[in-house]
KOLBAMAR-588024 format. One record per residue (C-alpha): residue in three letters; residue number from 1; x, y, z. Coordinates in steps of 0.1 Angstrom, whole numbers, always signed. Layout:
<r 'ALA',NUM,<X,Y,Z>> ...
//
This chain:
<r 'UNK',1,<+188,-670,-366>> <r 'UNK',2,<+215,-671,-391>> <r 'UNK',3,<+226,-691,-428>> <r 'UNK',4,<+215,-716,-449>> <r 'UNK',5,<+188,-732,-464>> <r 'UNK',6,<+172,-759,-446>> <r 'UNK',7,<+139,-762,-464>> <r 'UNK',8,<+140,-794,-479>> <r 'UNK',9,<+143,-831,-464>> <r 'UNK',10,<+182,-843,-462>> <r 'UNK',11,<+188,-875,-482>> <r 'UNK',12,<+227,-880,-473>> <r 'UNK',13,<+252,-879,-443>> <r 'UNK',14,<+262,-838,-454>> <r 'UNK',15,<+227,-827,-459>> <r 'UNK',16,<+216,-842,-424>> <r 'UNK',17,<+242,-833,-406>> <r 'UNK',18,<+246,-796,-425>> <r 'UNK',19,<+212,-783,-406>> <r 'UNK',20,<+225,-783,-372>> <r 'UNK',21,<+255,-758,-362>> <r 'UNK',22,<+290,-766,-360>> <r 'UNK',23,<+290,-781,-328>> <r 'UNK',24,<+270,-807,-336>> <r 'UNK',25,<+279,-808,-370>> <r 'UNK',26,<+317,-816,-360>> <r 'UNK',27,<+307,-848,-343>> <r 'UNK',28,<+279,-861,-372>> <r 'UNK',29,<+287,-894,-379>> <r 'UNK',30,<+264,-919,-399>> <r 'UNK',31,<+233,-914,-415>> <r 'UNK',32,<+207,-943,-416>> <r 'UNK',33,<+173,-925,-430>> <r 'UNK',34,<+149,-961,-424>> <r 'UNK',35,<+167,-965,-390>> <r 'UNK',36,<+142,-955,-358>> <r 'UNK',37,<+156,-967,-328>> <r 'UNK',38,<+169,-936,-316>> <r 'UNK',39,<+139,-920,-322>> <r 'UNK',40,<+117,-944,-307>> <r 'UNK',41,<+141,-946,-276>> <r 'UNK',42,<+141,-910,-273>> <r 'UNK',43,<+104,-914,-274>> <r 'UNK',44,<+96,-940,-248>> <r 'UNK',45,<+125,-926,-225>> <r 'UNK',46,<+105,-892,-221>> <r 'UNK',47,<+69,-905,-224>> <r 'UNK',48,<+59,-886,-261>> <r 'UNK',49,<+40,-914,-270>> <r 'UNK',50,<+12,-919,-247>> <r 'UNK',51,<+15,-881,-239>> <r 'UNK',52,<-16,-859,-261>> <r 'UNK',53,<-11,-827,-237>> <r 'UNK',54,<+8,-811,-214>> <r 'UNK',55,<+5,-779,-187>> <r 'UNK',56,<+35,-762,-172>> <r 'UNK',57,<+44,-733,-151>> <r 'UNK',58,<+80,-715,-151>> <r 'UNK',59,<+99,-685,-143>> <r 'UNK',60,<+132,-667,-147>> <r 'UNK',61,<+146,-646,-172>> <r 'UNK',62,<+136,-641,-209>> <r 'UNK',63,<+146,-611,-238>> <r 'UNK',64,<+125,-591,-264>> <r 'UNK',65,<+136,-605,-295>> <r 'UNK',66,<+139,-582,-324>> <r 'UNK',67,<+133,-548,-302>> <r 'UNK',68,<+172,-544,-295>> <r 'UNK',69,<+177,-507,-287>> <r 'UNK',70,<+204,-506,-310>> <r 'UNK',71,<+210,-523,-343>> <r 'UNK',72,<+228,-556,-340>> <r 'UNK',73,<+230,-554,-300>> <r 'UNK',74,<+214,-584,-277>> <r 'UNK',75,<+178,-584,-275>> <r 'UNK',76,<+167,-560,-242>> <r 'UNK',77,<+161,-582,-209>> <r 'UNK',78,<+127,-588,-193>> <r 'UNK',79,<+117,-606,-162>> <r 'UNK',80,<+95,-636,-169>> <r 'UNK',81,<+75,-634,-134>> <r 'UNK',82,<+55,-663,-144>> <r 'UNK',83,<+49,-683,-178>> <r 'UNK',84,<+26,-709,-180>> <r 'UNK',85,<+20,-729,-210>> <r 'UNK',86,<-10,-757,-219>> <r 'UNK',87,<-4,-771,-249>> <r 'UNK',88,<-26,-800,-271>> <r 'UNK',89,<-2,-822,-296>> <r 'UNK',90,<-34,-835,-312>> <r 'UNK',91,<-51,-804,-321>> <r 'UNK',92,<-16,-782,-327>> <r 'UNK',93,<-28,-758,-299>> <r 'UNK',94,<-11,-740,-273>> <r 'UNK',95,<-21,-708,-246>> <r 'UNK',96,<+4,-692,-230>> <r 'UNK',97,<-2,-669,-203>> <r 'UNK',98,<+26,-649,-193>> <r 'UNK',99,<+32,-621,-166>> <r 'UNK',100,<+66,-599,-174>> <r 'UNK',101,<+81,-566,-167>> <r 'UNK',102,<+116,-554,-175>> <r 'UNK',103,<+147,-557,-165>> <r 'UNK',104,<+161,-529,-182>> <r 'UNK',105,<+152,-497,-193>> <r 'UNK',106,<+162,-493,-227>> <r 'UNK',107,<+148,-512,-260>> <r 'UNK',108,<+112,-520,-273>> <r 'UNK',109,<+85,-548,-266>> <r 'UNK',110,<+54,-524,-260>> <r 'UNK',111,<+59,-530,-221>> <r 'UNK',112,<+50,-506,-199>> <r 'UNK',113,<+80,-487,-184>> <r 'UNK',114,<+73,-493,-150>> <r 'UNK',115,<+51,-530,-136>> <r 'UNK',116,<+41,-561,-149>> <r 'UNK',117,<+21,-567,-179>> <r 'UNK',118,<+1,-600,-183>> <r 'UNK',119,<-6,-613,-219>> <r 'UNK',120,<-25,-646,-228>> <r 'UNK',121,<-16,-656,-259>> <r 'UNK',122,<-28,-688,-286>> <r 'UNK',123,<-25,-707,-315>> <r 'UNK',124,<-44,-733,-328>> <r 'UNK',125,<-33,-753,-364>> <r 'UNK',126,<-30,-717,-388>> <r 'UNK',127,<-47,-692,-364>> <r 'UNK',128,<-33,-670,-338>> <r 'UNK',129,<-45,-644,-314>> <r 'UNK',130,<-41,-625,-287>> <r 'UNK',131,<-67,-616,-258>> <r 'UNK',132,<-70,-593,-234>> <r 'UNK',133,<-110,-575,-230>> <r 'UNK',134,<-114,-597,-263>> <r 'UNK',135,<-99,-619,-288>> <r 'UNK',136,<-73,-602,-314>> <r 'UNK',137,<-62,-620,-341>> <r 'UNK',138,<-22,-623,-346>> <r 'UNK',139,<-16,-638,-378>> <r 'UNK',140,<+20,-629,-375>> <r 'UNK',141,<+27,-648,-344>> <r 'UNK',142,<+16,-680,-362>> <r 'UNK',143,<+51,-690,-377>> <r 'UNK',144,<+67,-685,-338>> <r 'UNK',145,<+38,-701,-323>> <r 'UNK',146,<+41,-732,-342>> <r 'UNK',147,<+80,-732,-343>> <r 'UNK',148,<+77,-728,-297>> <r 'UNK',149,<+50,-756,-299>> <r 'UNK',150,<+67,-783,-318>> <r 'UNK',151,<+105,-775,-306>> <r 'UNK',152,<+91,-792,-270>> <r 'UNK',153,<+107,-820,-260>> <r 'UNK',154,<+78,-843,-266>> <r 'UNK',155,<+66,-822,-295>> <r 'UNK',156,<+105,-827,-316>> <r 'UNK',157,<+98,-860,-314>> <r 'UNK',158,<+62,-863,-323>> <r 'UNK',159,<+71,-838,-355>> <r 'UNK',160,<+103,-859,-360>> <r 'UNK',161,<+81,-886,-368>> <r 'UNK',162,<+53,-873,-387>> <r 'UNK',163,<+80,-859,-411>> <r 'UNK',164,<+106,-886,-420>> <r 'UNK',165,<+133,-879,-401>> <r 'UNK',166,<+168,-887,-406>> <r 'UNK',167,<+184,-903,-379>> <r 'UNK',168,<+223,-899,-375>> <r 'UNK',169,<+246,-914,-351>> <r 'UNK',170,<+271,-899,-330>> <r 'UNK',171,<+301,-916,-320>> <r 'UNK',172,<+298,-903,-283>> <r 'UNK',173,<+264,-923,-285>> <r 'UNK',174,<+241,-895,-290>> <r 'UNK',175,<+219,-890,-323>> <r 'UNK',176,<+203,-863,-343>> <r 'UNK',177,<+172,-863,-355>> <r 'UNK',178,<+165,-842,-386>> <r 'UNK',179,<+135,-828,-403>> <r 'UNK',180,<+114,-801,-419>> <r 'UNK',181,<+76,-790,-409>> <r 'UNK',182,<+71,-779,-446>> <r 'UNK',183,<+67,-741,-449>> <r 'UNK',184,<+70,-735,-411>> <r 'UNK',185,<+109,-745,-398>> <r 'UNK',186,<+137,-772,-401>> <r 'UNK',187,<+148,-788,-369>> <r 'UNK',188,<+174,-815,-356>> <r 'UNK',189,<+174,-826,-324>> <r 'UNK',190,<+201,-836,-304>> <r 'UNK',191,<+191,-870,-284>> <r 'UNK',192,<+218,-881,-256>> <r 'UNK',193,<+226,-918,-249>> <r 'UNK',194,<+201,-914,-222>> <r 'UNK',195,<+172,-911,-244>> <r 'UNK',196,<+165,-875,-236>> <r 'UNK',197,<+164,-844,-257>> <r 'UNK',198,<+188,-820,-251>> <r 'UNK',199,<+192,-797,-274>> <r 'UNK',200,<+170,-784,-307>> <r 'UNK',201,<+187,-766,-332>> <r 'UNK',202,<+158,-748,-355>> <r 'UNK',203,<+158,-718,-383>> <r 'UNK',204,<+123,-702,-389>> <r 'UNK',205,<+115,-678,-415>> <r 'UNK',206,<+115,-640,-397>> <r 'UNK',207,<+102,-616,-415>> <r 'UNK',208,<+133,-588,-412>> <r 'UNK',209,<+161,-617,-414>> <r 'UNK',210,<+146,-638,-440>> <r 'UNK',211,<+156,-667,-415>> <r 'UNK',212,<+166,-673,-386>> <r 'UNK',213,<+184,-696,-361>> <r 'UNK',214,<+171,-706,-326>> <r 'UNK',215,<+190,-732,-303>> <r 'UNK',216,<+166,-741,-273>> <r 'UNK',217,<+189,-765,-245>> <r 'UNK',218,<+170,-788,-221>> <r 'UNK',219,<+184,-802,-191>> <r 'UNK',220,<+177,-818,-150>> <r 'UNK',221,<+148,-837,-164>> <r 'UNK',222,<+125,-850,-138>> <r 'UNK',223,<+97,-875,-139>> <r 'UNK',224,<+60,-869,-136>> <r 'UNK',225,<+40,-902,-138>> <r 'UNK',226,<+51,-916,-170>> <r 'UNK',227,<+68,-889,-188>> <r 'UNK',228,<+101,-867,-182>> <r 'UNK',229,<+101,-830,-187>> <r 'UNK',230,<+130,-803,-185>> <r 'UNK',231,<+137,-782,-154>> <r 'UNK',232,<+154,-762,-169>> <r 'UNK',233,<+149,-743,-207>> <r 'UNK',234,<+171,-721,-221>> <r 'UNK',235,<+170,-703,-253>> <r 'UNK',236,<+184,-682,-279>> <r 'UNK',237,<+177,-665,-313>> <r 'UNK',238,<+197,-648,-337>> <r 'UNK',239,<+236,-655,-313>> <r 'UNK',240,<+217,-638,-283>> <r 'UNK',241,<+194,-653,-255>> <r 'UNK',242,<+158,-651,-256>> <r 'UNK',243,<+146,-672,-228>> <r 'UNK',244,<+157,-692,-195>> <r 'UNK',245,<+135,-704,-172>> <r 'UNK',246,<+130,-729,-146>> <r 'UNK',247,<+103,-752,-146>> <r 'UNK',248,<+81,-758,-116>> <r 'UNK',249,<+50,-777,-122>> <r 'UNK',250,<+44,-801,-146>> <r 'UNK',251,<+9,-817,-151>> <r 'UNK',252,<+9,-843,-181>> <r 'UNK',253,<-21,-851,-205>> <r 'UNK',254,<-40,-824,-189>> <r 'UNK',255,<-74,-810,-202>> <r 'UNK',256,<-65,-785,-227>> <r 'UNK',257,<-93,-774,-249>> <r 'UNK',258,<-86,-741,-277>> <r 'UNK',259,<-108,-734,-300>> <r 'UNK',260,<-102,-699,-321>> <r 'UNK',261,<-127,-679,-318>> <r 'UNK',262,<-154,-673,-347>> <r 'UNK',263,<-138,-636,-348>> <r 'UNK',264,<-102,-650,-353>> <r 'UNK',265,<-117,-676,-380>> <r 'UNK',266,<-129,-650,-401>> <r 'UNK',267,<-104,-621,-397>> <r 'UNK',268,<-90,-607,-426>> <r 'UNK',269,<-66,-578,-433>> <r 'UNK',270,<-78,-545,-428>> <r 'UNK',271,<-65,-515,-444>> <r 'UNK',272,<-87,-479,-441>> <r 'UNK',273,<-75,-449,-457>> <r 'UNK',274,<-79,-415,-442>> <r 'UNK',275,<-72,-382,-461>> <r 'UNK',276,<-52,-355,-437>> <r 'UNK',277,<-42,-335,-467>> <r 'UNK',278,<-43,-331,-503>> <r 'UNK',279,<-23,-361,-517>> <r 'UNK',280,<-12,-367,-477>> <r 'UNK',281,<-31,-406,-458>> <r 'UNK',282,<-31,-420,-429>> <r 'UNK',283,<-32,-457,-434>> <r 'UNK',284,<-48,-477,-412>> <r 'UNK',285,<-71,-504,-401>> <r 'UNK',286,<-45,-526,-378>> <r 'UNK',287,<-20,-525,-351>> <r 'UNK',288,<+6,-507,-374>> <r 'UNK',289,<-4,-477,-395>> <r 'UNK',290,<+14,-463,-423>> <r 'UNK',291,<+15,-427,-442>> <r 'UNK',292,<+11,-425,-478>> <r 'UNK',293,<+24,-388,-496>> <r 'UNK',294,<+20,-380,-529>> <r 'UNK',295,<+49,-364,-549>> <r 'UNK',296,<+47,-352,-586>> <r 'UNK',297,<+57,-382,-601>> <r 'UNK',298,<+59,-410,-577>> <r 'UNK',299,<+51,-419,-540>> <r 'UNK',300,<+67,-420,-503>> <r 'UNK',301,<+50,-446,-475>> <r 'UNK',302,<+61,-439,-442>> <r 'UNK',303,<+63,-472,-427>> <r 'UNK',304,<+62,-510,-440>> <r 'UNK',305,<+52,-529,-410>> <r 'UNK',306,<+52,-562,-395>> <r 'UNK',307,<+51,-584,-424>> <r 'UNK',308,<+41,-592,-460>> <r 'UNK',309,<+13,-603,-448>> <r 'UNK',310,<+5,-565,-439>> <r 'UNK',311,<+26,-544,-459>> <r 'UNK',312,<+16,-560,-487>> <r 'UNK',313,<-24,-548,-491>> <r 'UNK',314,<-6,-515,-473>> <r 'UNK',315,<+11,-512,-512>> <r 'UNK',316,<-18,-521,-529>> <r 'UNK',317,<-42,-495,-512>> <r 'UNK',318,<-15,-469,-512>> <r 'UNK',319,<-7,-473,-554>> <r 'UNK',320,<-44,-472,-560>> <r 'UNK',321,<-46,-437,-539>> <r 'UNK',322,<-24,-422,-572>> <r 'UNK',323,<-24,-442,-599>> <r 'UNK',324,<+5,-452,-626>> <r 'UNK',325,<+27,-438,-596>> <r 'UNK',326,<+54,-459,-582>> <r 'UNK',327,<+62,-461,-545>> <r 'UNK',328,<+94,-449,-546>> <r 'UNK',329,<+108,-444,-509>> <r 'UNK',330,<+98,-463,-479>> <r 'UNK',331,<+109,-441,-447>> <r 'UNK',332,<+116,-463,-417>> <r 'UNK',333,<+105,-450,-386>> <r 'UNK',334,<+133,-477,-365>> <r 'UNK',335,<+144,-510,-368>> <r 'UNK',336,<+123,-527,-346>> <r 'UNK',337,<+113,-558,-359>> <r 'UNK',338,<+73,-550,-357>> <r 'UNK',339,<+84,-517,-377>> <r 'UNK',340,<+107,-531,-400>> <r 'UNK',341,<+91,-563,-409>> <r 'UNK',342,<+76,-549,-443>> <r 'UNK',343,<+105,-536,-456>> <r 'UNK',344,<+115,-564,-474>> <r 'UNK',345,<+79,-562,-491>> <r 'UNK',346,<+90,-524,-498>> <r 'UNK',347,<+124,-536,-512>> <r 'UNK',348,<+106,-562,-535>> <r 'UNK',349,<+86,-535,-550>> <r 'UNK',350,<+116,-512,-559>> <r 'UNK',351,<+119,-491,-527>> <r 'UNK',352,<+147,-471,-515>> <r 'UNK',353,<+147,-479,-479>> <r 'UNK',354,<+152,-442,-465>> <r 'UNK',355,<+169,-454,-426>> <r 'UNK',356,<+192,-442,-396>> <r 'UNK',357,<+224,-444,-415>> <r 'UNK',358,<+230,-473,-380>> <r 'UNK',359,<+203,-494,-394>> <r 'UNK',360,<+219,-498,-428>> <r 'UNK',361,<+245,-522,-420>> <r 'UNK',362,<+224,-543,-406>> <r 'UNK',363,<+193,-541,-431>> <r 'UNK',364,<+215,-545,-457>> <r 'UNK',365,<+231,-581,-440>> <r 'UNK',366,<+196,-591,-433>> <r 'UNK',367,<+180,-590,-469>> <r 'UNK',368,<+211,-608,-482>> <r 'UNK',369,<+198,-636,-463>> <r 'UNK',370,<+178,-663,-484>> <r 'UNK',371,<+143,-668,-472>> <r 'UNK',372,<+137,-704,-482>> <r 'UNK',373,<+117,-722,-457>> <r 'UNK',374,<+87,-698,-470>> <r 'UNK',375,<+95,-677,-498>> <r 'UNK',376,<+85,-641,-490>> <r 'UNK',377,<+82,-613,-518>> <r 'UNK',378,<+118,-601,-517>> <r 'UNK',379,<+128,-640,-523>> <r 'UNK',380,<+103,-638,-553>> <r 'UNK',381,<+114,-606,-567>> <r 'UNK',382,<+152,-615,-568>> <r 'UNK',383,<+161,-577,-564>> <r 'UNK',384,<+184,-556,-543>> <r 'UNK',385,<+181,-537,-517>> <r 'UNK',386,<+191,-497,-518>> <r 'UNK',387,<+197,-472,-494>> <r 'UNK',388,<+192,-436,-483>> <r 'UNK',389,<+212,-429,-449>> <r 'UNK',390,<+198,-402,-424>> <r 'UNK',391,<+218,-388,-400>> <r 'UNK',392,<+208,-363,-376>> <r 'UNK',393,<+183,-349,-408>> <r 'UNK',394,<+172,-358,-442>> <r 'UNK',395,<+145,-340,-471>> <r 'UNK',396,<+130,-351,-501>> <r 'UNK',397,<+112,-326,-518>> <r 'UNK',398,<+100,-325,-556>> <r 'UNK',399,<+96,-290,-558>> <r 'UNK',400,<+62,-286,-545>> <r 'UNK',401,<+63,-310,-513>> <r 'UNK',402,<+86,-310,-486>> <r 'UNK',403,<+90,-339,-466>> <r 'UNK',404,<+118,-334,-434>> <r 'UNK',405,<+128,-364,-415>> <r 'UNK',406,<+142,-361,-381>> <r 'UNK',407,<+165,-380,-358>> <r 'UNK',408,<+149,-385,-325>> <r 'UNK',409,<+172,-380,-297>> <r 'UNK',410,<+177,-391,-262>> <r 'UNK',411,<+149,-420,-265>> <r 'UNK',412,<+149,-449,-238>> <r 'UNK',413,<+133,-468,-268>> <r 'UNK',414,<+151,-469,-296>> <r 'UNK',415,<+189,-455,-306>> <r 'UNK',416,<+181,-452,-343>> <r 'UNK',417,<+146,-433,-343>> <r 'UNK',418,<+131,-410,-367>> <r 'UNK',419,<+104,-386,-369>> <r 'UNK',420,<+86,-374,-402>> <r 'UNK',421,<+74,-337,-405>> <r 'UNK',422,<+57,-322,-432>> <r 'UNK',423,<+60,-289,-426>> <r 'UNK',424,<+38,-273,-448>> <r 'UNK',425,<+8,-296,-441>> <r 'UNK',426,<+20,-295,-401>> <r 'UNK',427,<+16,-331,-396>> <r 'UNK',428,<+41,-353,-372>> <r 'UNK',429,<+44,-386,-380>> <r 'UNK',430,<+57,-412,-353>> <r 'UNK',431,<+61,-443,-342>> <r 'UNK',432,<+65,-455,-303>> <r 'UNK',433,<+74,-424,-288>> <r 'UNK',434,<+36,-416,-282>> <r 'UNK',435,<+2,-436,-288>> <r 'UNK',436,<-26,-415,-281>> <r 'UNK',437,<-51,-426,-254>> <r 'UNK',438,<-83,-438,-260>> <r 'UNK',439,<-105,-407,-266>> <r 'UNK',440,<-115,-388,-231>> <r 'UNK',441,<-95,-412,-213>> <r 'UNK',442,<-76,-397,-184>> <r 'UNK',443,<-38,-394,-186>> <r 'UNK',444,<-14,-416,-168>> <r 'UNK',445,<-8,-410,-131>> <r 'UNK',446,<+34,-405,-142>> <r 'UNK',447,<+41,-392,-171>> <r 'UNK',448,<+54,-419,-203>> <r 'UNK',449,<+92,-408,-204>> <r 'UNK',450,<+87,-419,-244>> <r 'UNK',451,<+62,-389,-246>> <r 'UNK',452,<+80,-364,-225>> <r 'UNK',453,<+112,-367,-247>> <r 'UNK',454,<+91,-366,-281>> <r 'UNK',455,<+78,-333,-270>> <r 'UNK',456,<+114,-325,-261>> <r 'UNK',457,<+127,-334,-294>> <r 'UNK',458,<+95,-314,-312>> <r 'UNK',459,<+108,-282,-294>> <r 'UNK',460,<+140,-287,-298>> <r 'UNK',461,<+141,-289,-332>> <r 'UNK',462,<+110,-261,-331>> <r 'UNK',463,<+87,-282,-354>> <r 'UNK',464,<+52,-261,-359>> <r 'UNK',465,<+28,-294,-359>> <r 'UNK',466,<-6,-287,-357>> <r 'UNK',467,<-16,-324,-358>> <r 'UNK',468,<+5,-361,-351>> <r 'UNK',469,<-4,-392,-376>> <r 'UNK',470,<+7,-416,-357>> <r 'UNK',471,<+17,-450,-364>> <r 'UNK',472,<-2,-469,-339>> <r 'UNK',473,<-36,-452,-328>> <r 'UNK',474,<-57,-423,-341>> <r 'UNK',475,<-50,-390,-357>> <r 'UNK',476,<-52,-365,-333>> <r 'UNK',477,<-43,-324,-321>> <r 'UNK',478,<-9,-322,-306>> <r 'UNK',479,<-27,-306,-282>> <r 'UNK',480,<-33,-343,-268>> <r 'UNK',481,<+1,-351,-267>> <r 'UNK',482,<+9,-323,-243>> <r 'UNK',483,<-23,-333,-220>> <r 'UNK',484,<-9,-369,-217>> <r 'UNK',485,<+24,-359,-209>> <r 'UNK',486,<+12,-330,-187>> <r 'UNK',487,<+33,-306,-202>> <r 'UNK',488,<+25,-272,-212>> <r 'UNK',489,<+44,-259,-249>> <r 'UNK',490,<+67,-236,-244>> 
//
């Protein structure tokens, strides 16, 4: 998920061809914008007209995108067990119900260690969610969602046409097909001289990269009744594979019925406040918390998460804790991209982004990238990102408050992980390397290596924590830490 803007609709031979990449840009030929026929070709070769749903099942391989465990590196590979997706063209709908486990140990994706994980996860029109005892809304999976459900085969097409395309001819006797789905992505499609869709070449917005470039290749098309589908789907986002999977069943127009939930309708983000110390919060009220500190004349959030969409009332809440003082350093606990997806919200608001010294390279060749499809806050803002490099070990102090960040060492999850410590207050602050259980709940059966080497790393660096604010989950003792783990301190 790479360069260029491809937000608005191409008028010209170089603007339709200049969306695609340079192998199909090499062989872009003539542009004709009132011309259909390969479109409608396309369309009746594959069945997208007379097609208003689909169901299928596949398996194979797929990869965590934007949880690489080090900066830059391909995203960590999982098994894809079984993925089964029911999607509704006429309502903008999809479910997909996926079981996984991975397929190596080192990187992110909130999977367990060891096993499978199900999830069942939806969109419908704006809304997304997740559910697994009960429906949680995902409004930052909506932009992906939208993107996977209109990149289909039949789907391409069907957005192809509800958007103007421009259709250019190849010499070989393949087309492209060339649009935008206003605020949501820019597509061309590559048509053969068979009809079918082979290839889509998309960029989405992404809240770390600004944008972002996916190529999805479909090939051995079969026939189900009266369409043609892929058996096999391959994928890939940012130069590195996300997905490939072979197709096994494939039931056409078949009853697909999502509706969001009342709960998902009416969700709105959440941020709670809760005060640990004098001028020292916890910020939470989502999946992703935060820390706010107060310093004498300005303040430090630990953490911008997920999005704008998040980090953005985070700022607001956290300014109104101390007022007329400016947020002056975000720390980032790792570059994850559920972690790291505020921080161009942080940079927008004049935000040293305090960072592994590993992750600057690639932060700083991220938010040089445009965000144009849908303008986020650092587009807006029009400033510059800066930098403060940690090590192994980094302080900011004004005096009166010290706050120590830490490298975390030795981590299956992440290569570029810090810790915070305040060390007179005795609060941890972490992200991934332990959520704490649900209160009373019994500890795992094997200890979560995550938490074994965070406790490692605490003793090792003889950190006196009384309690851990983490960054997903509840405040609690570290005595809970050691329980989970079954560890004793030393």
């Amino acid at each position: 998920m790479n360069t260029m803007s491809l937000g608005r609709r191409r008028g010209s031979v170089a603007l339709a061809c200049g969306i695609v990449t340079a192998g199909l840009l090499a062989s872009c030929a003539t542009t004709d914008p009132g011309s259909t026929t390969a479109l409608q070709r396309a369309s009746d070769t594959i069945g997208a007209g007379a097609l208003k749903s689909i169901r299928y099942t596949a398996d194979g391989t797929g990869h965590t995108f934007g949880q690489a465990f080090v900066p830059g590196a391909p995203w960590p590979k999982i098994t894809v067990h079984s993925q089964s997706r029911a999607i509704n063209y006429e309502t903008a709908s999809m479910r997909e119900e996926i079981t996984l486990s991975r397929a190596e140990p080192k990187g992110g994706g909130g999977y367990p260690l060891q096993g499978q994980q199900r999830n069942d996860q939806f969109v419908s029109g704006n809304l997304a969610w997740n559910v697994t005892n009960a429906p949680v809304p995902g409004p930052r999976f909506v932009q992906d969602r939208v993107h996977q459900l209109w990149i289909t085969p039949h789907g391409v097409l069907k957005a192809a046409q509800r958007n103007n395309a421009i259709v250019a001819a190849r010499g070989d006797g393949t087309s492209t097909v060339s649009f935008s789905e206003p605020g949501r992505f820019a597509a061309t499609a590559l048509i053969g001289a068979d009809g079918l869709v082979q290839r889509v070449d998309s960029r989405v917005p992404d809240a770390v990269l600004g944008e972002v470039d996916v190529v999805t290749r479909y090939s051995d098309y079969k026939t189900y009744g009266a369409i043609r589908f892929p058996g096999r789907i391959e994928q890939s986002a940012g130069g590195f594979p996300v997905l490939d999977v072979t197709v096994r069943e494939v039931e056409p127009n078949a009853a697909v019925d999502i509706v969001a939930p009342e709960s998902v309708r009416n969700a709105t983000e959440r941020v709670a406040t809760e005060k640990l110390a004098d001028g020292v919060w916890h910020v939470a009220g989502g999946s992703h918390n935060s820390v706010a500190i107060e310093m004498k004349d300005h303040l430090v959030l630990v953490e911008a998460p997920l999005n704008d969409g998040r980090t953005g009332p985070v700022i607001d809440a956290v300014k109104a804790l101390a007022p007329g003082k400016p947020i002056r350093y975000v720390i980032n606990s790792h570059h994850h991209f559920d972690h790291a997806g505020g921080l161009r919200a942080a940079v927008a608001e004049g935000a040293t982004v305090v960072t592994q010294a590993a992750n600057v390279p690639y932060f700083d060749k991220a938010f040089a990238t445009p965000s144009r499809i849908a303008p986020d806050r650092l587009a807006q803002s029009g400033r510059k990102p800066a930098f403060m490099p940690v090590t192994d070990k980094a302080t900011l102090s004004d005096g009166s408050r010290t706050i120590d960040i830490h490298r975390i060492t030795d981590s299956v999850h992440n290569d570029t992980f810090l810790l915070v410590h305040l060390p007179a207050e005795k609060i941890l602050v972490e992200a991934d390397a332990y959520t704490p259980l649900a209160p009373n709940a019994p500890p795992p059966a094997t200890a979560n290596a995550n938490n074994v080497n965070l406790i490692g790393n605490i003793e090792r660096l003889r950190l006196a924590v009384d309690r851990i604010a983490p960054l997903h989950g509840r405040v609690v003792p570290l005595a809970e830490l050691y329980t989970t783990a079954k560890m004793t301190p030393k």
